[in-house]
C-alpha positions as CSV (number, residue, x, y, z in Angstrom):
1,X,-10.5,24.2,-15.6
2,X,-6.7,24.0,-15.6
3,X,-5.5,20.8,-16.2
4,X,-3.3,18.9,-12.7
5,X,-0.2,17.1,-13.1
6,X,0.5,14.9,-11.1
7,X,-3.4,14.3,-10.4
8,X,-4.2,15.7,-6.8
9,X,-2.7,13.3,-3.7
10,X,-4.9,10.4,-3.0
11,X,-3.6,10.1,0.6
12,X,-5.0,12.5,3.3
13,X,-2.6,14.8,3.7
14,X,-0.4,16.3,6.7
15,X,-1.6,20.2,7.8
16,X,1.1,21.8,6.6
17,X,0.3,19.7,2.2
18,X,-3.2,20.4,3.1
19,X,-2.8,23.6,2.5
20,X,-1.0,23.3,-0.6
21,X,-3.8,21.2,-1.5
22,X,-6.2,23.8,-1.1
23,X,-3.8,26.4,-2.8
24,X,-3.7,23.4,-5.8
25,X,-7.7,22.9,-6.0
26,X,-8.5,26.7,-6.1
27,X,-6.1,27.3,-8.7
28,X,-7.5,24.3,-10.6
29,X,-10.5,25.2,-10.4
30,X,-10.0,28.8,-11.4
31,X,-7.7,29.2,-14.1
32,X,-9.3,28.2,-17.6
33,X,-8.6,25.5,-19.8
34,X,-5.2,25.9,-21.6
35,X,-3.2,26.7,-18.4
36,X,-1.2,23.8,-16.8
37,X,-0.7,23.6,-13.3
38,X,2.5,21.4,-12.0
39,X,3.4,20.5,-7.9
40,X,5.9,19.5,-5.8
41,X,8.8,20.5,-8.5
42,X,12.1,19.1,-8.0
43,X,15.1,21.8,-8.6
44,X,19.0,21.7,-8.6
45,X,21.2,24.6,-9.6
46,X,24.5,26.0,-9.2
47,X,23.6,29.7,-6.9
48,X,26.5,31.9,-6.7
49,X,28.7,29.5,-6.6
50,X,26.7,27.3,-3.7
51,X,25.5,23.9,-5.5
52,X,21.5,24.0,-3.9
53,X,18.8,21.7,-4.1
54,X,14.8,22.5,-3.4
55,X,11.2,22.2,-4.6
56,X,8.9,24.6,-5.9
57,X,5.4,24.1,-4.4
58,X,3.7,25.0,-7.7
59,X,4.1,26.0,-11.3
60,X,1.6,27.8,-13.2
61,X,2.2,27.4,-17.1
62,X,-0.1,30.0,-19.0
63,X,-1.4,29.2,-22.7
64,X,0.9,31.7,-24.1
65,X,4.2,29.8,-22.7
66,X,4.4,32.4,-19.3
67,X,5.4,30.7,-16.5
68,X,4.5,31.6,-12.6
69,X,6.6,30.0,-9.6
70,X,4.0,29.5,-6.2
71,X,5.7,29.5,-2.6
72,X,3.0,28.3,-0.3
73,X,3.8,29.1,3.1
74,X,0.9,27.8,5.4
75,X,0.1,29.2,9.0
76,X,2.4,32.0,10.8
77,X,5.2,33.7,9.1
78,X,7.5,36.5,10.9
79,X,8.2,40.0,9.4
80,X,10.6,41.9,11.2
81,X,13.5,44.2,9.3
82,X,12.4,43.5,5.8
83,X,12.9,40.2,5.9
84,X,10.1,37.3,6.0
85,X,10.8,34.1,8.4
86,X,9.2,30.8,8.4
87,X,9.7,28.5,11.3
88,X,10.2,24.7,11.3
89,X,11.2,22.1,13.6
90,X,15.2,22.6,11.8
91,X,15.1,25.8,12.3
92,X,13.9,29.1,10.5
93,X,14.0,29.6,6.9
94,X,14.2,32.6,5.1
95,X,10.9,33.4,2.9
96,X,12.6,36.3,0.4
97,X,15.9,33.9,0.1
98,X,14.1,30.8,-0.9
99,X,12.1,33.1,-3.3
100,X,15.2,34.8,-4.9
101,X,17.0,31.1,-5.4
102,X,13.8,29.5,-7.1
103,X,13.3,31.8,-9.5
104,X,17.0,32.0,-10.3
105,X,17.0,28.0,-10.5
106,X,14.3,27.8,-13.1
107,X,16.0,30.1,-15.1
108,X,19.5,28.4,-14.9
109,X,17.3,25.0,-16.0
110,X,15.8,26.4,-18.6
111,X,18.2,27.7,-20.2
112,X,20.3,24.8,-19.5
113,X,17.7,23.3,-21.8
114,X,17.8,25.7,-24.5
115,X,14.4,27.1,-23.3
116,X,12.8,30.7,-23.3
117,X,10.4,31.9,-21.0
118,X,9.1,34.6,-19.1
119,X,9.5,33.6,-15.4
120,X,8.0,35.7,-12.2
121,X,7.2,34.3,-8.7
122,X,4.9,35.0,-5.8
123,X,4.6,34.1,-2.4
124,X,1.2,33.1,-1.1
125,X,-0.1,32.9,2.7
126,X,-2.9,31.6,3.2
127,X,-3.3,32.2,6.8
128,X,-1.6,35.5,7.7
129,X,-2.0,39.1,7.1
130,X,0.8,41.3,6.0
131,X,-1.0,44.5,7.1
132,X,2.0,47.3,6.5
133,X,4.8,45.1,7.0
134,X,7.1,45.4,4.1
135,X,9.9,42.8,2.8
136,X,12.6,44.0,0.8
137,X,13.6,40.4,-1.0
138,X,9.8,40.2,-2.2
139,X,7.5,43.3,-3.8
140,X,4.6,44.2,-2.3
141,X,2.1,42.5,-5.3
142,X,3.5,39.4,-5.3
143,X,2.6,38.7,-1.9
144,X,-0.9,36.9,-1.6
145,X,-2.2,37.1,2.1
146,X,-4.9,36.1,4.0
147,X,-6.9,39.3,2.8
148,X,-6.5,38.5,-1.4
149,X,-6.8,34.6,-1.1
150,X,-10.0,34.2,-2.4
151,X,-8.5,36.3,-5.5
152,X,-5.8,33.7,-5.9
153,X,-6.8,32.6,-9.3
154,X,-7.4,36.4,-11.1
155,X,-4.4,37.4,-9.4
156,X,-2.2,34.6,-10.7
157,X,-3.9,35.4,-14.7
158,X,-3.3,39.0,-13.9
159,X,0.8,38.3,-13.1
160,X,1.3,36.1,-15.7
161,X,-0.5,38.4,-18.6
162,X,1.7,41.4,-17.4
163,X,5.0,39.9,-18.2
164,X,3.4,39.7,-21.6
165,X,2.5,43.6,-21.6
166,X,5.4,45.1,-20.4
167,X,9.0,44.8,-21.8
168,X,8.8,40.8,-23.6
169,X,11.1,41.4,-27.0
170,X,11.7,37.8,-27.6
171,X,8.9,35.2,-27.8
172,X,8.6,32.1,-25.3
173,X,9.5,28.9,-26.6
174,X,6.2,26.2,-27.6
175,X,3.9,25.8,-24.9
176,X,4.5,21.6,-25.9
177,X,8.3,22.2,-25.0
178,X,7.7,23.6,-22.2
179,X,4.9,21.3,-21.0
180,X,7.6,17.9,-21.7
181,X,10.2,20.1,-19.6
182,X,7.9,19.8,-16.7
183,X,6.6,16.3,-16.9
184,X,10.2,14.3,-17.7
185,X,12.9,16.8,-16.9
186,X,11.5,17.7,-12.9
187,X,10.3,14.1,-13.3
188,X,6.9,15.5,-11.7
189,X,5.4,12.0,-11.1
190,X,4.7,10.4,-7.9
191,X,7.4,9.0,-5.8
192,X,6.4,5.4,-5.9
193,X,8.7,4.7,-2.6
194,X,6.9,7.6,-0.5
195,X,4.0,6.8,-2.5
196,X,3.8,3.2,-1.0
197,X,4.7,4.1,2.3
198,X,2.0,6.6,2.5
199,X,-0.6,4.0,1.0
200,X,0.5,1.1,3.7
201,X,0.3,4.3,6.4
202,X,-3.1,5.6,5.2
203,X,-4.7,1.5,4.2
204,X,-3.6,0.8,8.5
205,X,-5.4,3.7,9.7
206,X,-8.6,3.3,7.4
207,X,-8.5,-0.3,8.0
208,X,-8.6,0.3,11.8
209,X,-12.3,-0.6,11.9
210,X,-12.5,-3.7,12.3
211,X,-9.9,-3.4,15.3
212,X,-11.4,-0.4,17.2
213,X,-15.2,-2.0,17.3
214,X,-14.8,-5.1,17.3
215,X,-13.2,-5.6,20.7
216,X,-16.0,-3.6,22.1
217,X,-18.9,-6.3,21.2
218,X,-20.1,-8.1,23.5
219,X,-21.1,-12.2,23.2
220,X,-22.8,-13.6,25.3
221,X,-21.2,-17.1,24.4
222,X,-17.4,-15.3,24.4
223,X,-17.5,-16.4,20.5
224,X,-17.6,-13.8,17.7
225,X,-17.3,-15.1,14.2
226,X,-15.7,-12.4,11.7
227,X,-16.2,-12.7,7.9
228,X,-14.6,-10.5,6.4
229,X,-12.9,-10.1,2.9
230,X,-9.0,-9.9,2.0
231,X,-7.3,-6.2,3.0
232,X,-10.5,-5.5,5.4
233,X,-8.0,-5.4,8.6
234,X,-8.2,-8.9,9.8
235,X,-4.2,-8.8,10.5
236,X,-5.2,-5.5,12.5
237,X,-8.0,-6.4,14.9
238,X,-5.8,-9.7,15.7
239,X,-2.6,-7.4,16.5
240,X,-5.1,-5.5,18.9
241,X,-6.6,-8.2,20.3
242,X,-2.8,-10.0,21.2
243,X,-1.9,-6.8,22.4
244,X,-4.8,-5.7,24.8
245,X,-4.5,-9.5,26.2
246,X,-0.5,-8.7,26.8
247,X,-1.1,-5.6,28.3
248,X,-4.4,-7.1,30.9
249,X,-1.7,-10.3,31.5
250,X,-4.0,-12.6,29.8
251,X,-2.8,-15.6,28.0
252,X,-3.3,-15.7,24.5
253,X,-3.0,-18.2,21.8
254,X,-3.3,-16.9,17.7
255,X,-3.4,-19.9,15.6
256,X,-3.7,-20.2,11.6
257,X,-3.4,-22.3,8.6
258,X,-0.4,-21.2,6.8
259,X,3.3,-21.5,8.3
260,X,4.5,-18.5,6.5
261,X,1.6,-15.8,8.2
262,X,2.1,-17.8,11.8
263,X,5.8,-16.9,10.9
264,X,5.3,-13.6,10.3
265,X,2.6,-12.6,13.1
266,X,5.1,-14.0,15.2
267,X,7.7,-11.0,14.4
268,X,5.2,-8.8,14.8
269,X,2.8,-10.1,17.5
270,X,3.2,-9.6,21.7
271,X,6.2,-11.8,22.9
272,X,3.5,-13.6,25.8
273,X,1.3,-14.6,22.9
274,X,1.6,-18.0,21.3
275,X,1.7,-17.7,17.7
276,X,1.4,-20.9,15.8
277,X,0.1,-22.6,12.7
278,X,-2.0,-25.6,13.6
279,X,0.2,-28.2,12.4
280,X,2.8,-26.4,14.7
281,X,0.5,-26.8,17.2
282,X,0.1,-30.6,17.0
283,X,3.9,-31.0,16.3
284,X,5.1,-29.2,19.5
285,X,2.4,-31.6,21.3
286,X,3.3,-34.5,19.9
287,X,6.9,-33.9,20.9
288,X,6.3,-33.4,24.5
289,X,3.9,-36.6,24.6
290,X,5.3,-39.2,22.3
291,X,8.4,-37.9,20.9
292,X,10.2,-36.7,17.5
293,X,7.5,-37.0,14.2
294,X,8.2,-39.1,11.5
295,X,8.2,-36.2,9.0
296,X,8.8,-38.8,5.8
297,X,5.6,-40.8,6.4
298,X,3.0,-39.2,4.0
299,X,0.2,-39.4,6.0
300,X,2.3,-37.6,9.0
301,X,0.9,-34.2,9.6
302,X,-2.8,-35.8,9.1
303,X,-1.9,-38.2,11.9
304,X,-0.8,-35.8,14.3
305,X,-3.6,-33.4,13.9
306,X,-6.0,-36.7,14.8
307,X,-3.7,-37.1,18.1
308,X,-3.7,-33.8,18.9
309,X,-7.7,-33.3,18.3
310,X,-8.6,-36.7,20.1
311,X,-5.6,-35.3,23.3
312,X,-8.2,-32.6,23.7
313,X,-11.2,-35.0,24.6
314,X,-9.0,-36.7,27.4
315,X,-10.3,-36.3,31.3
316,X,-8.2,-33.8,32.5
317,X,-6.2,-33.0,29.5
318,X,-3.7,-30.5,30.4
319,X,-4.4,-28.6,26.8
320,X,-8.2,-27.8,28.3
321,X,-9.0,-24.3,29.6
322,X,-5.3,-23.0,29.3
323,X,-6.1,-19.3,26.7
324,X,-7.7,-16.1,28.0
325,X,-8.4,-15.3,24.3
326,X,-7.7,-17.6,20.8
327,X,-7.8,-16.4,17.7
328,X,-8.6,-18.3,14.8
329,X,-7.1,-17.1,11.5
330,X,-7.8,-18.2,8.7
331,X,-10.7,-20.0,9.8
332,X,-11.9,-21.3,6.6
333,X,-9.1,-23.3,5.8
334,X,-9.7,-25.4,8.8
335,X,-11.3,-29.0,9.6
336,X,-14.3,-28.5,11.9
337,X,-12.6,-31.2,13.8
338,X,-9.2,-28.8,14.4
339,X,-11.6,-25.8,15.4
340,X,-13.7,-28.2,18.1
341,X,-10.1,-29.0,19.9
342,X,-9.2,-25.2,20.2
343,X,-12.7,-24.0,21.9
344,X,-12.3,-26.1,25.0
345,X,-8.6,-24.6,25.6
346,X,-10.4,-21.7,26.3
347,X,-11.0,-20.6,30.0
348,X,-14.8,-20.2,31.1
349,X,-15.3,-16.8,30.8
350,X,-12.4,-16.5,27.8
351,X,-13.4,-15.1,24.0
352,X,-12.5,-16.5,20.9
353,X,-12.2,-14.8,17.6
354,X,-12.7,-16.8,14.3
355,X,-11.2,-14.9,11.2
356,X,-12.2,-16.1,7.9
357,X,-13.0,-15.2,4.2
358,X,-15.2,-17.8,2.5
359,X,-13.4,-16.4,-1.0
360,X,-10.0,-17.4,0.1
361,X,-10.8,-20.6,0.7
362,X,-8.2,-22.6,-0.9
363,X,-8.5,-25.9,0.4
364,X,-11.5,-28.5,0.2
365,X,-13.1,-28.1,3.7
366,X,-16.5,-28.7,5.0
367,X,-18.5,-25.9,6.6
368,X,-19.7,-25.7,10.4
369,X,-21.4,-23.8,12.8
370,X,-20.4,-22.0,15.5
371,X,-23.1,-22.2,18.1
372,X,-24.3,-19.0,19.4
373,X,-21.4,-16.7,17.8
374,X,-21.9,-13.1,17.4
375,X,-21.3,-12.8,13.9
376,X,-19.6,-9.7,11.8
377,X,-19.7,-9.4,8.3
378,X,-17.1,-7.3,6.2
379,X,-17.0,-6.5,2.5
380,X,-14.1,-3.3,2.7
381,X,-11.0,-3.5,1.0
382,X,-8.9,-0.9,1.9
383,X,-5.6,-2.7,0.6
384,X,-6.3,-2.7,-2.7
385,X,-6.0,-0.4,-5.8
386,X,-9.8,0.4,-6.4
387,X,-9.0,-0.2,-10.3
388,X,-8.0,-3.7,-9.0
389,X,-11.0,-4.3,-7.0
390,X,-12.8,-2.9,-10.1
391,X,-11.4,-6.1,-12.2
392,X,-12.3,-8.5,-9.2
393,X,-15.8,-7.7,-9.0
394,X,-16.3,-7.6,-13.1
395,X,-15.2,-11.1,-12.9
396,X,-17.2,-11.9,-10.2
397,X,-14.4,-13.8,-7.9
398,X,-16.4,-13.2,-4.8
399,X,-20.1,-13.7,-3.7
400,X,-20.8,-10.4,-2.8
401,X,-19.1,-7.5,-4.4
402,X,-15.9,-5.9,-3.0
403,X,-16.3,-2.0,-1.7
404,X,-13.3,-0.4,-2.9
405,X,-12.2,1.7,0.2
406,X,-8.6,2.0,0.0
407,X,-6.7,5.7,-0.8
408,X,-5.2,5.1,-4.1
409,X,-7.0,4.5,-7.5
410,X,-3.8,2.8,-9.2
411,X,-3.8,0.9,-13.0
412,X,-5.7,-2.0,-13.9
413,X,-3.6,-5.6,-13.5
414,X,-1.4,-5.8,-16.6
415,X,-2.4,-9.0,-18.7
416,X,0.7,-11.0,-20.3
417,X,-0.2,-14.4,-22.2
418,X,2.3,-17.4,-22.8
419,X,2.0,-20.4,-24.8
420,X,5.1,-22.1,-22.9
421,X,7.2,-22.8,-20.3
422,X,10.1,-20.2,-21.7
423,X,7.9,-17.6,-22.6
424,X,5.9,-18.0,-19.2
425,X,9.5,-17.0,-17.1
426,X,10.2,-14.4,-19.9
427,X,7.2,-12.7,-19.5
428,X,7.3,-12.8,-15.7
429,X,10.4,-11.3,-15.8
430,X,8.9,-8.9,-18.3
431,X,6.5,-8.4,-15.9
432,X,8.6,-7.3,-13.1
433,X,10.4,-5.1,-15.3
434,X,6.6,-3.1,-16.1
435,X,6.4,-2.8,-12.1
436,X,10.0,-1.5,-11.7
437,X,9.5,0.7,-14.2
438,X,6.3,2.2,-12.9
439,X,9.1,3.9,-9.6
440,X,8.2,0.4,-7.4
441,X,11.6,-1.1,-5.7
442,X,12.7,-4.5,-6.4
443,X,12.7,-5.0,-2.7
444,X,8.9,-4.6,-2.5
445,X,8.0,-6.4,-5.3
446,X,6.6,-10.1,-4.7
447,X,6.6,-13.0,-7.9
448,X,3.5,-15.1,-6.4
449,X,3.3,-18.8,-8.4
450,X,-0.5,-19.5,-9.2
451,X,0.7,-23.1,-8.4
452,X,2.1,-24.7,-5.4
453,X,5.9,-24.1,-4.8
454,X,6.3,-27.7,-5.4
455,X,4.7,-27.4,-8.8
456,X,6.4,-23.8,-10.0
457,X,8.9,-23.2,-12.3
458,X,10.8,-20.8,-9.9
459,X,10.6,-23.2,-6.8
460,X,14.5,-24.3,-7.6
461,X,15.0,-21.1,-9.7
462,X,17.9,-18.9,-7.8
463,X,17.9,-16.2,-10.4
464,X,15.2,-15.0,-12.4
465,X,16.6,-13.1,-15.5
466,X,18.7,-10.7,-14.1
467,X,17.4,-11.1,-10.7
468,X,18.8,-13.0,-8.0
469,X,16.1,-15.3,-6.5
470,X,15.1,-14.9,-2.3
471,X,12.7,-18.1,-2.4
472,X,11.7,-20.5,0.9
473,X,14.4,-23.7,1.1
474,X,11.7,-25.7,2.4
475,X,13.5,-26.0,5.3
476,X,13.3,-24.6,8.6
477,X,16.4,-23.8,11.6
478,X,16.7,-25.8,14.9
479,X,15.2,-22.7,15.9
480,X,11.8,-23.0,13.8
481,X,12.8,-20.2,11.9
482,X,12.0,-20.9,7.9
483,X,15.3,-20.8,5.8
484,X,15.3,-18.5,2.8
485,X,17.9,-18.7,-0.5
486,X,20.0,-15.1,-0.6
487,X,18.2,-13.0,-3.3
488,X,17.0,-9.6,-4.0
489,X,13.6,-10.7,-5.5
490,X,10.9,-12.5,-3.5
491,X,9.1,-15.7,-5.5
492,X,6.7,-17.7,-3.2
493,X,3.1,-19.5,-3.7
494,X,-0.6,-18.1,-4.0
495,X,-0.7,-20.9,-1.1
496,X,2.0,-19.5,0.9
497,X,1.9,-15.7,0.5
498,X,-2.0,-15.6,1.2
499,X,-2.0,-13.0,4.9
500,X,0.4,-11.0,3.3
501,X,1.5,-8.0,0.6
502,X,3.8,-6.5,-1.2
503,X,4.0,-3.0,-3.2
504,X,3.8,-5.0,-6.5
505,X,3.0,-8.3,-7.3
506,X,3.3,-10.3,-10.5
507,X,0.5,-13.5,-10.1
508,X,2.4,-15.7,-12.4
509,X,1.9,-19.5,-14.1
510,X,-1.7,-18.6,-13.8
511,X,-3.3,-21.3,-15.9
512,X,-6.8,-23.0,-16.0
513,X,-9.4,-23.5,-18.8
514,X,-12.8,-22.3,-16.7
515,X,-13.1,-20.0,-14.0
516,X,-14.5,-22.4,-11.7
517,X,-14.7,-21.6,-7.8
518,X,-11.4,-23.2,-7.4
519,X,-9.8,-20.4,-10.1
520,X,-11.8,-17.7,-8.7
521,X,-10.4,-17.9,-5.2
522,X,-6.8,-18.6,-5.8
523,X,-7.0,-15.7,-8.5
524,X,-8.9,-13.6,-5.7
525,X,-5.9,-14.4,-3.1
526,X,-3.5,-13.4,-5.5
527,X,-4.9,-10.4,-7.1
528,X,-5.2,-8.9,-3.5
529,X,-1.8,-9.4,-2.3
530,X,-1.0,-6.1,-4.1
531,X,-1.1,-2.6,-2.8
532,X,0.1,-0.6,-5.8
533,X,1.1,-2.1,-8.8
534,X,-0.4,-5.7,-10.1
535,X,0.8,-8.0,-13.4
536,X,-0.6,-11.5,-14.1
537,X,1.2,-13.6,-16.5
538,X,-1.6,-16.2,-18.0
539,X,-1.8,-19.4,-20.0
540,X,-3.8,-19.0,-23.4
541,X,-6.3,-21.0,-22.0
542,X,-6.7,-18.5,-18.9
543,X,-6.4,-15.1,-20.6
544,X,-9.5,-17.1,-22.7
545,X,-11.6,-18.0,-19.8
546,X,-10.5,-14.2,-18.2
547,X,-11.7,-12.5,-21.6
548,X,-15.3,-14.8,-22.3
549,X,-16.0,-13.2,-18.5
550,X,-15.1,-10.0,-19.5
């Protein structure tokens, strides 16, 4: 079997790459070992004086150094006057031009790298039939049709062993040469920008799931309880949820843990839906009843969640029966006490959602019931790299094992040990340089702290090597809005950034001496905040505990 570079796409593909693909997999499948087959090839040349840019669908590289441009051009072409036409949505294109230019393009190049092959072309169409029509730009025999595509892979050998027979006086250079032309000089690698947005695109519409069924049970108390594990579509089915209530004008209230998700459902989330952490929650009520918090007393926030749970249980308390729908996110971060004052603001006949993840729990809480809640269980990543969800499960950071469902296969986490303080930010920046590296933009590229913002070396840090530093103030706008330092590389907290992701993520000042539940969770939180690319920068004492698991 012909060996694939890059590996065939791991994202389900649009109509028009799908049959590329199948082009791709036949020819795989039927050329032998020895011939290398390379995609979605990058070209720039200088073509009669007009400066051109294109890509060649595929290249066929034969053992002996023979080379064979494919044009794939899927569903209806038109023939008329010699000349073949392809229609797109810019406009028409014509078939024996583009064929012309390529080949003349690879030639320029390789020369241009003191390179000798034999080049020839073809044009395949998988879905029409030429019957007698002739074009003049392209012979006969190096058109593949509907009626030879199951030949595709005899006919390809066939054209690439008669440039050998007839008329070759000088020979081709090494078949290495002309392999390392392919991979580094048309860079034939993955776009890690269009790879991303194509795994964020495919990850919403597999994790869909949990948004397009759950709505649709029924409970007979209104309550449904949904466990379910990190990248499973939580975010999703809440969306849905906020949005259906919008659009039937019921009022809804989402409610969570953690500031920075409440922030960031709020961007995103139905203007008529309240969007609020809990703590915002009792501030804004506490505000309207009493007056401004003290925010320096250190037992505040406990205080006013004790207020605003015991304003609940008051006869007649306007908070009572106000929400169509809540959603709890987050759910097991909270006090039993702060879920039993947001059930009775629900109306009668309301429903209320409870998100939660037992292996994200990151806070000491005790465990409750919910009486009669329908309850859902979810163990689907689709977020995740499987390699990564491979690594969680072999170190056993949740109860039940994580199915891997996501579209892209991606590396295992990279591992980077320190024995200080120094070393710990040089390898983090280290770190980040492996992710930019692997094609991911500095812009979607998170530095997570394994500890609190309060306890990180970065959490007064404004650059970070060479990078300039975009890091929470701690502070927030008169308009609630959190207040962020001007930088080009985000650095937040396990504790903070837990709801959310980024293209790559380096989990750094990770550091414990046993992988207790504690570790497991935070390490679990972190580890799935990443949807391509994944570093962890680890104390001695962690990478020890990490490696007597493993």
């Amino acid at each position: 079997m012909a060996l694939l570079s890059p590996s065939l796409p791991i994202i389900p593909p649009s109509n028009g790459l799908q049959r590329e693909l199948d082009v791709l997999e036949r020819l795989q499948h039927s050329l032998s070992d020895g011939y290398q087959i390379f995609h979605s090839v990058s070209w720039h040349s200088l073509h009669k004086g007009s400066d051109r840019h294109g890509e060649i669908d595929i290249v066929v590289l034969a053992p002996n150094g023979n080379i064979l441009l494919i044009e794939v051009k899927s569903g209806h072409v038109q023939v008329a006057d010699g000349v073949m036409v392809k229609l797109y949505k810019d406009g028409p294109r014509d078939v024996g031009r583009q064929y012309t230019v390529q080949h003349a393009a690879m030639m320029q190049r390789l020369n241009q790298a003191g390179l000798r092959a034999q080049v020839t072309n073809c044009v395949v169409l998988p879905d029409h039939r030429m019957g007698v029509q002739h074009v003049v730009a392209i012979p006969p025999e190096r058109i593949i049709d509907a009626t030879r595509f199951d030949q595709l892979g005899s006919l390809a050998r066939e054209m690439l062993e008669g440039m050998t027979r007839f008329g070759v006086t000088e020979p081709n250079s090494s078949v290495e040469s002309l392999i390392q032309f392919f991979a580094n000089e048309f860079k034939v690698t993955p776009d890690m920008s269009v790879l991303g947005d194509q795994v964020r695109q495919t990850t919403l519409r597999l994790a869909d799931g949990l948004a397009t069924w759950v709505p649709r049970i029924v409970a007979p108390s209104g309550v449904i309880r949904v466990q379910a594990t990190a990248g499973s579509g939580k975010t999703q089915l809440a969306l849905r949820l906020l949005q259906d209530a919008a659009a039937s004008g019921v009022r809804a209230l989402y409610v969570c843990y953690n500031r920075a998700l409440a922030d960031h459902i709020g961007h995103i989330a139905p203007t008529r839906a309240k969007v609020a952490s809990f703590h915002e929650l009792c501030v804004e009520h506490y505000r309207q009843t009493v007056g401004e918090p003290d925010f320096a007393a250190p037992d505040n926030f406990q205080r006013l969640g004790r207020l605003y749970c015991e304003a609940v249980e008051v006869e007649d308390s306007p908070l009572v029966g106000r929400y169509g729908l809540v959603i709890i996110d987050e759910g097991q971060d909270f006090d039993p006490e702060w879920v039993g004052a947001l059930i009775p603001q629900l109306q009668p006949e309301g429903r209320l959602y409870l998100l939660e993840d037992d292996s994200q729990r990151l806070y000491a809480r005790e465990g409750f019931d919910l009486a009669e809640a329908v309850e859902v269980n979810c163990q689907d990543n689709f977020r995740s790299p499987k390699a990564v969800c491979e690594v969680i499960n072999a170190l056993g950071l949740t109860a039940l094992a994580v199915e891997a469902r996501g579209p892209y296969e991606g590396n295992y986490p990279g591992f980077h040990a320190y024995d200080t303080e120094r070393e710990c930010v040089r390898l983090t920046e280290l770190a980040v340089g492996v992710l930019l590296a692997r094609g991911i933009a500095l812009a979607d590229i998170a530095v997570i702290s394994f500890r609190g913002l309060g306890k990180s070396l970065f959490a007064q840090a404004n650059t970070l090597g060479r990078y300039s530093v975009r890091r929470f103030t701690g502070k927030y706008a008169a308009s609630g809005e959190a207040l962020w330092t001007e930088g080009e590389l985000l650095v937040d907290s396990v504790y903070r950034f837990k709801g959310q992701s980024a293209a790559g993520v380096v989990l750094t000042e990770v550091d414990f001496s046993e992988l207790d539940e504690a570790a497991k969770r935070k390490l679990f939180v972190g580890m799935t905040r990443a949807q391509l690319g994944l570093e962890m920068v680890m104390s001695r004492a962690a990478e020890g505990a990490l490696a007597g698991v493993l």
